[in-house]
PDB file as gemmi writes it, atoms N, CA and C in Angstrom:
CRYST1    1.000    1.000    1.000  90.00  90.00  90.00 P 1                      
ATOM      1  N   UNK A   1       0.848  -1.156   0.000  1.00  0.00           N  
ATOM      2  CA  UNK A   1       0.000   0.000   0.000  1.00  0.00           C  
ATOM      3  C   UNK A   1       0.904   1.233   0.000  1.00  0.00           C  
ATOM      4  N   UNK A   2       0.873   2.516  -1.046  1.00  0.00           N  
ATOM      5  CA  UNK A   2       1.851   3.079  -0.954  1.00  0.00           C  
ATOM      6  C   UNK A   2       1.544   4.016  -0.326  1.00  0.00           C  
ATOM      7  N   UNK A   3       0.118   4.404   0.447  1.00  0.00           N  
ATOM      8  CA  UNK A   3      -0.063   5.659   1.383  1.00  0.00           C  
ATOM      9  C   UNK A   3      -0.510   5.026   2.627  1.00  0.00           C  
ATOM     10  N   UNK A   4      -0.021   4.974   3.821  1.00  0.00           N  
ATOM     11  CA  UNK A   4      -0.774   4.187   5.096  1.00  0.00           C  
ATOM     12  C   UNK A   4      -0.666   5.232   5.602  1.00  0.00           C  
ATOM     13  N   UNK A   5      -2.523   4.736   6.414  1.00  0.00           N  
ATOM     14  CA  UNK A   5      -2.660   5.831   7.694  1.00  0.00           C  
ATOM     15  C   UNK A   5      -3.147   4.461   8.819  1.00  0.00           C  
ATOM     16  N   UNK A   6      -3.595   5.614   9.855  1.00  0.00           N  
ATOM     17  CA  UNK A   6      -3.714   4.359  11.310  1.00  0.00           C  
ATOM     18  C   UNK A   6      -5.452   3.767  10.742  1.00  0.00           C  
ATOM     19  N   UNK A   7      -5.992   4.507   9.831  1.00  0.00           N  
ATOM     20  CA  UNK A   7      -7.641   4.086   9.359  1.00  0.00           C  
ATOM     21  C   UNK A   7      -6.987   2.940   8.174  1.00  0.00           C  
ATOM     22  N   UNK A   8      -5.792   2.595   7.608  1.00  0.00           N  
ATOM     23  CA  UNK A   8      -5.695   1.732   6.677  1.00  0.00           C  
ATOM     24  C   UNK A   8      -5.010   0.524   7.170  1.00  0.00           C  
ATOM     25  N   UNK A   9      -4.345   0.624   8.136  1.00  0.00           N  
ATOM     26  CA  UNK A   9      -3.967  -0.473   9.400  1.00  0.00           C  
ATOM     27  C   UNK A   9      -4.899  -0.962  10.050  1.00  0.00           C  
ATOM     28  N   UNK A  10      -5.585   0.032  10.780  1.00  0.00           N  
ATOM     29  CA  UNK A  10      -7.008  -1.051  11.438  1.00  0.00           C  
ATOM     30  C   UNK A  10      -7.859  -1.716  10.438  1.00  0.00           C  
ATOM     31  N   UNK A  11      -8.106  -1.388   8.848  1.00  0.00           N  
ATOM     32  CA  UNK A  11      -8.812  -1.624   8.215  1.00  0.00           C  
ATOM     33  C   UNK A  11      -8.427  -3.375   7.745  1.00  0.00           C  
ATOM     34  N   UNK A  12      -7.294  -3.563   7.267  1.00  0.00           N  
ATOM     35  CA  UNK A  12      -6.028  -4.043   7.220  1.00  0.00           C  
ATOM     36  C   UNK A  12      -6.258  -5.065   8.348  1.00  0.00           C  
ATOM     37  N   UNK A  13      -6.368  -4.935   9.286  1.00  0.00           N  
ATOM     38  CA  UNK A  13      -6.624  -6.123  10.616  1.00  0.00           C  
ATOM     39  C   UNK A  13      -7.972  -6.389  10.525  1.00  0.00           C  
ATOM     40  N   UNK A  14      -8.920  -5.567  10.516  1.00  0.00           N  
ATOM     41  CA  UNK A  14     -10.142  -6.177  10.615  1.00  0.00           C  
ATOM     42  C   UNK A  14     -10.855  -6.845   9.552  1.00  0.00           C  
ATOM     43  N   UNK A  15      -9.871  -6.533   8.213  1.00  0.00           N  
ATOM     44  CA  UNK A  15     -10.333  -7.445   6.861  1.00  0.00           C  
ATOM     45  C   UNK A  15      -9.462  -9.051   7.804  1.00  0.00           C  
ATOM     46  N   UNK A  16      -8.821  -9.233   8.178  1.00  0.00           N  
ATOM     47  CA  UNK A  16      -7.994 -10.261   8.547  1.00  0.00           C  
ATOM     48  C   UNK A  16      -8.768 -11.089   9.611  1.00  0.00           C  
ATOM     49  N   UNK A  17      -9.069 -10.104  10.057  1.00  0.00           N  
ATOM     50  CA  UNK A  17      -9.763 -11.034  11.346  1.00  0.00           C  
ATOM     51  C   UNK A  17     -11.434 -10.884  11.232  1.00  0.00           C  
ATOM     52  N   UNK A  18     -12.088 -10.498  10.296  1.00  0.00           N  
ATOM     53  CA  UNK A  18     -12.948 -11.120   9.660  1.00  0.00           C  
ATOM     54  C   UNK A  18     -13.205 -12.723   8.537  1.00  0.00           C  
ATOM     55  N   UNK A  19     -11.920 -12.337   8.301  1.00  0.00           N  
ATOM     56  CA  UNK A  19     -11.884 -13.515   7.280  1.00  0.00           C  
ATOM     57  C   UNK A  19     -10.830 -14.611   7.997  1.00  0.00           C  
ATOM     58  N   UNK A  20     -10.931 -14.925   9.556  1.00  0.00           N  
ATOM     59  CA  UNK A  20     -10.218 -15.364   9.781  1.00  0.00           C  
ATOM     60  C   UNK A  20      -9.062 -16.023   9.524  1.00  0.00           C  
ATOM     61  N   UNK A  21      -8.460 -15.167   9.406  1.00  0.00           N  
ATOM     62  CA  UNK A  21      -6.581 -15.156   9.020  1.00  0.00           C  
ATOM     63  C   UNK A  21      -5.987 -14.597  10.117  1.00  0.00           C  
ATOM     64  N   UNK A  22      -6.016 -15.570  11.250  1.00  0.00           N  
ATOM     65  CA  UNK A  22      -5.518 -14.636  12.707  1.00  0.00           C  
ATOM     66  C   UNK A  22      -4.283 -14.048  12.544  1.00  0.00           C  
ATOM     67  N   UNK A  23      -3.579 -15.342  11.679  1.00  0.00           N  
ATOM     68  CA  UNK A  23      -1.806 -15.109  11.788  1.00  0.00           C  
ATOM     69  C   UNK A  23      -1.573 -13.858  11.257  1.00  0.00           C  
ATOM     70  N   UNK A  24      -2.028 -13.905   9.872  1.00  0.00           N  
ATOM     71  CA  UNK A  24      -2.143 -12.248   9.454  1.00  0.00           C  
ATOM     72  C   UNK A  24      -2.553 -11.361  10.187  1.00  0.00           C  
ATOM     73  N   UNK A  25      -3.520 -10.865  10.974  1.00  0.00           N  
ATOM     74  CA  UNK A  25      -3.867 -10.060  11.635  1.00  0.00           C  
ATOM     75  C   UNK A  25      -2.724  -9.757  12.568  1.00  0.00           C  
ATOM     76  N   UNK A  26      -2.205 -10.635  13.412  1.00  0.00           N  
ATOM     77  CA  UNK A  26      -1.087 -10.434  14.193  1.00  0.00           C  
ATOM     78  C   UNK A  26      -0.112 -10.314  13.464  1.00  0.00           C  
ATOM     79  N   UNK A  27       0.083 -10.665  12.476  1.00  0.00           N  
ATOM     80  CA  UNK A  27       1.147 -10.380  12.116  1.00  0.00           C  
ATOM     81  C   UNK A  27       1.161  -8.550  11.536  1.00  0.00           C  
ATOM     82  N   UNK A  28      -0.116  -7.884  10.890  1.00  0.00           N  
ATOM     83  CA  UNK A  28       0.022  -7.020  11.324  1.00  0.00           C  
ATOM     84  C   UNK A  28      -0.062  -5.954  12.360  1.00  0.00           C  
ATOM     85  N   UNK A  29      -0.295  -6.316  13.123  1.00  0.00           N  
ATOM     86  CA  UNK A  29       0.050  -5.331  14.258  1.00  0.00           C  
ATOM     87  C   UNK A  29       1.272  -5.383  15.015  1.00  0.00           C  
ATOM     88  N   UNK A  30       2.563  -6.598  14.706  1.00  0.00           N  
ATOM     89  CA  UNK A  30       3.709  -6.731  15.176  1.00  0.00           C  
ATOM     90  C   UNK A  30       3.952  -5.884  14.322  1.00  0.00           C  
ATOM     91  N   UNK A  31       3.728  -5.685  13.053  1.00  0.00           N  
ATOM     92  CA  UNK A  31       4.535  -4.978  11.982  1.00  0.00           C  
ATOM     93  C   UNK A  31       4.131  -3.390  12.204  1.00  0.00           C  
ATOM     94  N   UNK A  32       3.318  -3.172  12.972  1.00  0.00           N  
ATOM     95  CA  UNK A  32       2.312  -1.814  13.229  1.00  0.00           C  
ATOM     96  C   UNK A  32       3.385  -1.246  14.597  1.00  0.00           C  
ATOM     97  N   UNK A  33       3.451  -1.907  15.428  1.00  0.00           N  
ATOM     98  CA  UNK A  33       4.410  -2.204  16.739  1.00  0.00           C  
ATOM     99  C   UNK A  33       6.149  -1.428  16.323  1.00  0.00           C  
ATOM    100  N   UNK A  34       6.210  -2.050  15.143  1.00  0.00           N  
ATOM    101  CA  UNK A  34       8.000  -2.342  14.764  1.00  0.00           C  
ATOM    102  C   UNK A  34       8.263  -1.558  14.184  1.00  0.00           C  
ATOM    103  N   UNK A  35       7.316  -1.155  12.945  1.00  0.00           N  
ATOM    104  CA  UNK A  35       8.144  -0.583  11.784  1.00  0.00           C  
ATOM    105  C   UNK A  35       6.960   0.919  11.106  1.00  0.00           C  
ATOM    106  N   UNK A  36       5.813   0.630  11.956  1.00  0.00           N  
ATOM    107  CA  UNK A  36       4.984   1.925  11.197  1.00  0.00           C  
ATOM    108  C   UNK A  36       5.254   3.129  12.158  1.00  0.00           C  
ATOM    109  N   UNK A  37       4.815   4.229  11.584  1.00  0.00           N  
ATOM    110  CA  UNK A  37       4.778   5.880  12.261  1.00  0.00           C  
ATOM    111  C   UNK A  37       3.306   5.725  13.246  1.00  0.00           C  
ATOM    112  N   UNK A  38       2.492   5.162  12.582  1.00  0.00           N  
ATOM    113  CA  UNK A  38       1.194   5.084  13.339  1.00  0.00           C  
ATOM    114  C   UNK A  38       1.083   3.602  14.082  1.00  0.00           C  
ATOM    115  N   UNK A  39       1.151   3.890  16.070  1.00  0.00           N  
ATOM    116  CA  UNK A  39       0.868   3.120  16.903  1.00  0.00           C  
ATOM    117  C   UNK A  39      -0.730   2.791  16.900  1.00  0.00           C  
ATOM    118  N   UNK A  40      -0.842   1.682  17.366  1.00  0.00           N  
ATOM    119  CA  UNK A  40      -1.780   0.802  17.510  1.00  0.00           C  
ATOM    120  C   UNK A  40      -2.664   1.825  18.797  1.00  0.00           C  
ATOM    121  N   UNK A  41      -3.994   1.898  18.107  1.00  0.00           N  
ATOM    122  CA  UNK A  41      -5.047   2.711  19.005  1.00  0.00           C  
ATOM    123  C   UNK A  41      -6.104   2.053  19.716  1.00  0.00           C  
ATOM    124  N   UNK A  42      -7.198   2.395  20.163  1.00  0.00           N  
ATOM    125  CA  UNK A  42      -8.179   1.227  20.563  1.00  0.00           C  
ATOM    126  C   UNK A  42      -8.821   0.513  19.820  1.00  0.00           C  
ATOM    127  N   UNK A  43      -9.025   1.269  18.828  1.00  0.00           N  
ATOM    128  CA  UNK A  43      -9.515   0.404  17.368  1.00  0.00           C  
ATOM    129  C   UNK A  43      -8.837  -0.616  17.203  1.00  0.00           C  
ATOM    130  N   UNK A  44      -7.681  -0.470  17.255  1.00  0.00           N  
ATOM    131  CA  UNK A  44      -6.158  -1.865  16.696  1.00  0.00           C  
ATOM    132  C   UNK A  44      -6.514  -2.885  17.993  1.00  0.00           C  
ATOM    133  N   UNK A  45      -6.525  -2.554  19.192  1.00  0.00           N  
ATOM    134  CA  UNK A  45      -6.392  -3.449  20.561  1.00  0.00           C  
ATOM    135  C   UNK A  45      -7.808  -4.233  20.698  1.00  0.00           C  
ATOM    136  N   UNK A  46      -8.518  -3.361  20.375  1.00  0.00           N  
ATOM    137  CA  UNK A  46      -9.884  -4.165  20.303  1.00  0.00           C  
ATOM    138  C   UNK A  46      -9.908  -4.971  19.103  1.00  0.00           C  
ATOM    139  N   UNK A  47      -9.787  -4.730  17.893  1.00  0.00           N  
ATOM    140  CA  UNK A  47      -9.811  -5.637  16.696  1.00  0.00           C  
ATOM    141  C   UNK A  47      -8.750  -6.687  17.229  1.00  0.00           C  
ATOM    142  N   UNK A  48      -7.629  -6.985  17.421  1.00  0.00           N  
ATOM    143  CA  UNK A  48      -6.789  -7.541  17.573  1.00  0.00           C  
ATOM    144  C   UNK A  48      -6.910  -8.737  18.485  1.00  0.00           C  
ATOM    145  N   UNK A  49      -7.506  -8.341  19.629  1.00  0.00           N  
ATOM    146  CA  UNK A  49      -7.549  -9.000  21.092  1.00  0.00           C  
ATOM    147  C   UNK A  49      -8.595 -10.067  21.269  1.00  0.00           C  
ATOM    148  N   UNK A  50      -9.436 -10.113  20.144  1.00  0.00           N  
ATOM    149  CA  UNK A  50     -10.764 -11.799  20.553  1.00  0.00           C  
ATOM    150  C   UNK A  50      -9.665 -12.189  19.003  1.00  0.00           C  
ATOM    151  N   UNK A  51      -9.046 -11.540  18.249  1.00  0.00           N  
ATOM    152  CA  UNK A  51      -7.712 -13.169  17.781  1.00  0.00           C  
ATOM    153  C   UNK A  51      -6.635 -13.421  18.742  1.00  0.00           C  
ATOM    154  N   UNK A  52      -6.231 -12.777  19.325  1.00  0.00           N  
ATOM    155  CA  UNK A  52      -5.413 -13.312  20.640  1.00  0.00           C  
ATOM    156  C   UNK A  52      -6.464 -14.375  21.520  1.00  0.00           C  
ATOM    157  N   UNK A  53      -7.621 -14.040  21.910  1.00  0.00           N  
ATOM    158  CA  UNK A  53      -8.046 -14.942  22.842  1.00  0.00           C  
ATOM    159  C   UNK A  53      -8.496 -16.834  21.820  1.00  0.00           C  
ATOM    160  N   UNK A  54      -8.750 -15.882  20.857  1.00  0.00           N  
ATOM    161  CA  UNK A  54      -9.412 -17.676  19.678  1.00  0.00           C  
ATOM    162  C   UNK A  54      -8.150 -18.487  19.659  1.00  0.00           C  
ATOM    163  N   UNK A  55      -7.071 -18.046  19.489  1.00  0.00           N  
ATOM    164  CA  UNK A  55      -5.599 -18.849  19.645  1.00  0.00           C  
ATOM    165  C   UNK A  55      -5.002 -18.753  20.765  1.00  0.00           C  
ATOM    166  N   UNK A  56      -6.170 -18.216  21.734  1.00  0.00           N  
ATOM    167  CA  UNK A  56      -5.230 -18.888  23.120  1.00  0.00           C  
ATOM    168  C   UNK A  56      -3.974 -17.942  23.384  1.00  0.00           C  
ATOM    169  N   UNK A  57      -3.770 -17.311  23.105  1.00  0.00           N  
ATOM    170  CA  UNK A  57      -2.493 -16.326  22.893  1.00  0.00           C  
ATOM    171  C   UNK A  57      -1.752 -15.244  24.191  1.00  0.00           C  
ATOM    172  N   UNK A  58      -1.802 -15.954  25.284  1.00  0.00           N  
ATOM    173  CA  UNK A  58      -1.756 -15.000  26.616  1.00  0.00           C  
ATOM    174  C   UNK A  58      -0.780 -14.420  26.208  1.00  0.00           C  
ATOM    175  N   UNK A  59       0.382 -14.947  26.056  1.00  0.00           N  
ATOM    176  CA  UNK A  59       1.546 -13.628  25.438  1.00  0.00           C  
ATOM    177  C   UNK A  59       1.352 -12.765  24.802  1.00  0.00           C  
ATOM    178  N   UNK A  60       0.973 -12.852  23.519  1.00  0.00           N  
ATOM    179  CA  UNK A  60       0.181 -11.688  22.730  1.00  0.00           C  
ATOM    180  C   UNK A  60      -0.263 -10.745  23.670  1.00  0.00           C  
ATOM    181  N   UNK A  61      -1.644 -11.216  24.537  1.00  0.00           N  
ATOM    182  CA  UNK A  61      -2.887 -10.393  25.091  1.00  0.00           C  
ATOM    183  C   UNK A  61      -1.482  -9.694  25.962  1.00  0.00           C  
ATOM    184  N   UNK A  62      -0.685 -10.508  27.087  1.00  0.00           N  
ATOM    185  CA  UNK A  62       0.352  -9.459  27.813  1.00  0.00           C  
ATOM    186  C   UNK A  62       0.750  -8.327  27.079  1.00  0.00           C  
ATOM    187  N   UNK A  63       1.365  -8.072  26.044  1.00  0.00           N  
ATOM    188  CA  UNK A  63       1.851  -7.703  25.591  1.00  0.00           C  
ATOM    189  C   UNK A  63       1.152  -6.212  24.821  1.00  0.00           C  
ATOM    190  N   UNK A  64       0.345  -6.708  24.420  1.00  0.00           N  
ATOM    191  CA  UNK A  64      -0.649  -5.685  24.033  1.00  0.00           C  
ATOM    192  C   UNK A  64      -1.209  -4.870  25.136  1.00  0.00           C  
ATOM    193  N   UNK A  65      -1.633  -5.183  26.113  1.00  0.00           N  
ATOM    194  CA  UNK A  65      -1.978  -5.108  27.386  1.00  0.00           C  
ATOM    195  C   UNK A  65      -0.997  -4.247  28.186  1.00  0.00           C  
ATOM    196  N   UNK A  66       0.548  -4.734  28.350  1.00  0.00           N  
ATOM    197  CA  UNK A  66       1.847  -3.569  28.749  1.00  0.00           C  
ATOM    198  C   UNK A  66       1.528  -2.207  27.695  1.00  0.00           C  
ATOM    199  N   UNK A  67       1.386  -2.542  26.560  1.00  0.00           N  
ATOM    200  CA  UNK A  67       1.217  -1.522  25.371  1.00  0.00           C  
ATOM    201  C   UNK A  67       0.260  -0.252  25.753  1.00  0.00           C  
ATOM    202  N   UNK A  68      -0.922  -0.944  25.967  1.00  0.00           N  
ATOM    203  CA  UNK A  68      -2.058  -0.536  26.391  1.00  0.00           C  
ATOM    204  C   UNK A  68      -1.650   0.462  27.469  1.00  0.00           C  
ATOM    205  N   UNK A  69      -1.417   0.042  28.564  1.00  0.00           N  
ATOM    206  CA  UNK A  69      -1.235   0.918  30.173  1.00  0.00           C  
ATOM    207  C   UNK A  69      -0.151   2.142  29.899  1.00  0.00           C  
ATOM    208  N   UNK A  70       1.118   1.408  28.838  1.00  0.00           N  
ATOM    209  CA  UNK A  70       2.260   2.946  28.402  1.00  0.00           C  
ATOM    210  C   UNK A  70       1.334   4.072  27.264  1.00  0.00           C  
ATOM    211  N   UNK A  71       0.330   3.440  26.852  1.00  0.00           N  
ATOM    212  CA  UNK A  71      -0.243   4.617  26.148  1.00  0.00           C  
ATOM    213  C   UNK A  71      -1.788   5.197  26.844  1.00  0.00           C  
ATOM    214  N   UNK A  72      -1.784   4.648  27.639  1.00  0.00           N  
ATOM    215  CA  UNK A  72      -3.777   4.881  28.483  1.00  0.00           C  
ATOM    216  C   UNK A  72      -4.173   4.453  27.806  1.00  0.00           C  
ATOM    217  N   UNK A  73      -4.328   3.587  26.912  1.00  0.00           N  
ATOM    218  CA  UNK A  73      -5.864   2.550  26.513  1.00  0.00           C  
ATOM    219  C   UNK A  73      -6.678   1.695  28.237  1.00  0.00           C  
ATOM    220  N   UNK A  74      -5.786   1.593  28.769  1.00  0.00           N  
ATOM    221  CA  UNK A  74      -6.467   1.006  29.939  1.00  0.00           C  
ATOM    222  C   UNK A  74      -7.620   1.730  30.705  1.00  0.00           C  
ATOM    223  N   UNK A  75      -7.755   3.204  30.654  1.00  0.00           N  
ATOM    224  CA  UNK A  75      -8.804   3.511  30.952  1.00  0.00           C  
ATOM    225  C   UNK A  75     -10.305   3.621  29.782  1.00  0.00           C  
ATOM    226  N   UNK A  76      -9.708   3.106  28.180  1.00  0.00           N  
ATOM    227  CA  UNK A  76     -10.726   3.321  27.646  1.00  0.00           C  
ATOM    228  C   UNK A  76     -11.743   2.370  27.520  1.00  0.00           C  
ATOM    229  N   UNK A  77     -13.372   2.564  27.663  1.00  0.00           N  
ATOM    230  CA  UNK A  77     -13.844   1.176  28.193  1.00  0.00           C  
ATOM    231  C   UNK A  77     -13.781   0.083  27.374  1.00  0.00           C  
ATOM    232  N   UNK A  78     -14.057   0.338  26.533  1.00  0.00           N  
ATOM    233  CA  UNK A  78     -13.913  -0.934  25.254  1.00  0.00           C  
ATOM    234  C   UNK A  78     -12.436  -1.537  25.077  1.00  0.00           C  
ATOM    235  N   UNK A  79     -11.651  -1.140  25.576  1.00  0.00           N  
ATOM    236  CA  UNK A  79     -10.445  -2.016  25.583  1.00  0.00           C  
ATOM    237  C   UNK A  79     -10.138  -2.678  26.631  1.00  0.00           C  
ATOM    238  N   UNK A  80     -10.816  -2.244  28.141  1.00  0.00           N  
ATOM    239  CA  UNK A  80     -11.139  -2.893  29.136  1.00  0.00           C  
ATOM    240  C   UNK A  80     -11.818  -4.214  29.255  1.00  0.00           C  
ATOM    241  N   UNK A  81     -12.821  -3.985  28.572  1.00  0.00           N  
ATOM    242  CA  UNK A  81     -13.435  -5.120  28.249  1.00  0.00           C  
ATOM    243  C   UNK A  81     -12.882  -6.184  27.425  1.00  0.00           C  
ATOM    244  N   UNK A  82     -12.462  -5.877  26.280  1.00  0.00           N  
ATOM    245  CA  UNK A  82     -11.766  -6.426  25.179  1.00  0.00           C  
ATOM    246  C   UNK A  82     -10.816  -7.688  26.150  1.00  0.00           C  
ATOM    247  N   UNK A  83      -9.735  -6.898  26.752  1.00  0.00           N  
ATOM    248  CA  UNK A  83      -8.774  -7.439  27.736  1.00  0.00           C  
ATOM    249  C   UNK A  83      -9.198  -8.295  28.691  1.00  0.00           C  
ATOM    250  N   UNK A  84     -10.609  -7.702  29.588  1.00  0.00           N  
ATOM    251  CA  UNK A  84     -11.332  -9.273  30.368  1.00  0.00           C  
ATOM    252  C   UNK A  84     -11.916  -9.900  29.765  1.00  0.00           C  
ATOM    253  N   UNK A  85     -12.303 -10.031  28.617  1.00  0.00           N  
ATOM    254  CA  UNK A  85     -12.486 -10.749  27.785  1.00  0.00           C  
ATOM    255  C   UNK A  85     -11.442 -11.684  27.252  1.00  0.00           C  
ATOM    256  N   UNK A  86     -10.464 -11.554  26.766  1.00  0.00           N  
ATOM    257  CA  UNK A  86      -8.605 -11.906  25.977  1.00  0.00           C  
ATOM    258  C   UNK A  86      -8.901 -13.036  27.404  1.00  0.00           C  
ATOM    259  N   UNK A  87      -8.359 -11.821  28.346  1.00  0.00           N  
ATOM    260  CA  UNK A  87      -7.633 -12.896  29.620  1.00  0.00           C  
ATOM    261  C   UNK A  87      -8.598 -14.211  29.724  1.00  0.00           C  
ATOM    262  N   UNK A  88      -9.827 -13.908  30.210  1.00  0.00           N  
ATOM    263  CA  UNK A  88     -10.271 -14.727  30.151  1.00  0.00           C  
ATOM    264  C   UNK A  88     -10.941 -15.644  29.622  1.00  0.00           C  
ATOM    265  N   UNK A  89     -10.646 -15.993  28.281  1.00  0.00           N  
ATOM    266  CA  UNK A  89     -10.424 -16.835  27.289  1.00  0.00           C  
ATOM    267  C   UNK A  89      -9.251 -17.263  27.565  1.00  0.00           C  
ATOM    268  N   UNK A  90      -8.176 -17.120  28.048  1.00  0.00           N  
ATOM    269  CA  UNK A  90      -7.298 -17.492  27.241  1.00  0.00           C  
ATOM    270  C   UNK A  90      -6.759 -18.625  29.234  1.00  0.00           C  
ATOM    271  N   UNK A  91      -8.051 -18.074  29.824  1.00  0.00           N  
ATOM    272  CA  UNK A  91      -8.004 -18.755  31.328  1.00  0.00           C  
ATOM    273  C   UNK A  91      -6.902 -18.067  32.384  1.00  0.00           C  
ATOM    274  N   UNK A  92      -6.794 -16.877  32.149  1.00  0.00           N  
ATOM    275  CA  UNK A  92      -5.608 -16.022  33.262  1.00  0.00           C  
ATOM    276  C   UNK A  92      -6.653 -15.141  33.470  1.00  0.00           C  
ATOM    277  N   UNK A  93      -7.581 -15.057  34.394  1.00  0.00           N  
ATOM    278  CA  UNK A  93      -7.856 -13.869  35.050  1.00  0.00           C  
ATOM    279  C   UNK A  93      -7.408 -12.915  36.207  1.00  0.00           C  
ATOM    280  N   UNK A  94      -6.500 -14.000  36.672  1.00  0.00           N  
ATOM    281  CA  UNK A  94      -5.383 -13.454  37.877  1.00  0.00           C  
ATOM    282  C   UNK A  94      -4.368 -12.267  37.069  1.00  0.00           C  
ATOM    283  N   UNK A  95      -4.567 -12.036  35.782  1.00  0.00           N  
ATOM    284  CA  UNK A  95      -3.323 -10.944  35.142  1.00  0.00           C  
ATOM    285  C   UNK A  95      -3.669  -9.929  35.646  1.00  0.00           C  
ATOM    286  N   UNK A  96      -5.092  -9.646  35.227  1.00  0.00           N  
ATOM    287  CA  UNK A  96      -5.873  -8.276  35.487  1.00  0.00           C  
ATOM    288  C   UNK A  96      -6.052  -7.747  36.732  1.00  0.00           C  
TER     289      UNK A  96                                                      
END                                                                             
């Protein structure tokens, strides 16, 4: 794509994780993480986080989750949820 914004990244994950292609989906948002100008917003953490919980993925959900608290997504509610949701799927509710 030769123009990306943070609306063509989330778009980008949620074609992925509609059409369940988890790996893709994660795989872009590592690549969103690593190498883009535009960080992952609540849009990205929420799209992202019930494919972390369908594969079981507690590392992922950690991780996103540390992400989350260095940028304040943790107070936004829908990513709150998202996250007791992740965790507990993925059977760690002791994280939260």
């Amino acid at each position: 794509m030769p123009k990306r914004d943070l609306v063509s990244w989330n778009s980008v994950i949620r074609v992925f994780s509609d059409s369940k292609c988890y790996f893709e989906a994660i795989g872009v948002i590592k690549e969103m993480f690593l190498w883009s100008e535009f960080k992952p917003n609540v849009v990205s953490v929420v799209s992202v986080l019930p494919i972390c919980a369908v594969l079981e993925d507690e590392i992922m959900v950690s991780e996103i989750h540390c992400y989350g608290i260095k940028v304040g997504l943790d107070f936004q509610v829908s990513a709150g949820n998202a996250f007791v949701d992740a965790y507990g799927k993925c059977l760690n509710v002791e994280s939260l």
